[in-house]
Structures are given as C-alpha cells and as structure tokens.
N, C-alpha and C positions, 0 to 999 in steps of 0.2 A: 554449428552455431558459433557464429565471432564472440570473443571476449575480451574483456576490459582490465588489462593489470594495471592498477592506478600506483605511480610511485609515490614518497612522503608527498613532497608539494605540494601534489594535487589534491590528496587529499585533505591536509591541512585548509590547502584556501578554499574545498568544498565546503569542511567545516566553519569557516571565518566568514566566509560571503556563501551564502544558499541561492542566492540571486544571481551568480555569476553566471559568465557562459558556461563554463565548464558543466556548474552543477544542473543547467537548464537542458543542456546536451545527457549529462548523464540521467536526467529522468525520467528518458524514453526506453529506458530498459530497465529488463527485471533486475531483482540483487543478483540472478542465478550467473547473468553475467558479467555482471563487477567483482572483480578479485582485488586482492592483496598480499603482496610477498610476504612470507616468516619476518623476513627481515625490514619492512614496513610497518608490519603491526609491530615491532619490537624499539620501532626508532617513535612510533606514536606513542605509546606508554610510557617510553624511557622520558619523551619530553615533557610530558603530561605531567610525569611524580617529580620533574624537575621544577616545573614554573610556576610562576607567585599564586596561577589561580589553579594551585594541583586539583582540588573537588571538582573544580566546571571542568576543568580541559579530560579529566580521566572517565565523567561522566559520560562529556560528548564522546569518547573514546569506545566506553563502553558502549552506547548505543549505537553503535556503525554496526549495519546489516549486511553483513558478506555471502551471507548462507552457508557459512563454510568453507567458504572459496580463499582461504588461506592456505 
C-alpha cells in the first residue's frame, strides 16, 4: 500500500486552504495512509504555541487525523 509523508508545508496549507489541490488530492485516501514525521508534528506545535492565534492554530493541530502514522 503507497503512503503519504506529508512535510510542514503541506500540511500547513492543508490546514489554511481545505479547498486546495492538495487537500482535494489528499481526500481520496484513508488517514491510514497520510503520515507525518516526529519531526513535523514537532515543527506544527512549536508554531501553533508560538503564533498570535495559539487556541485556533493548536486546536486545528490537535485535530489532524494521522491514525498514528507518526
């Protein structure tokens, strides 16, 4: 089964635009196959608890569905 390591970027602009390509391309797959490096989710939190809107950004942060695949 092909898998999906998404880096910060793309993740970011999944969360900022739902409507993009990216995120229209990633919705034809399960979570089981979109991953995230350690060091990915580490760089999404760090920016989250850094920026003006810390509650929304660490919210959406929080609810990113990886299955695990960290």
């Amino acid at each position: 089964m092909k898998r999906y390591l998404l880096d910060t970027n793309t993740v970011i602009a999944l969360l900022n635009d739902k409507d993009s390509p990216p995120s229209q391309h990633l919705r034809q797959f399960t979570p089981a196959r979109v991953c995230i490096s350690s060091i990915v989710a580490h760089e999404l939190f760090y920016g989250a608890f850094k920026s003006q809107r810390s509650e929304r950004n660490l919210a959406l942060v929080n609810a990113l569905q990886f299955a695990g695949s960290i």
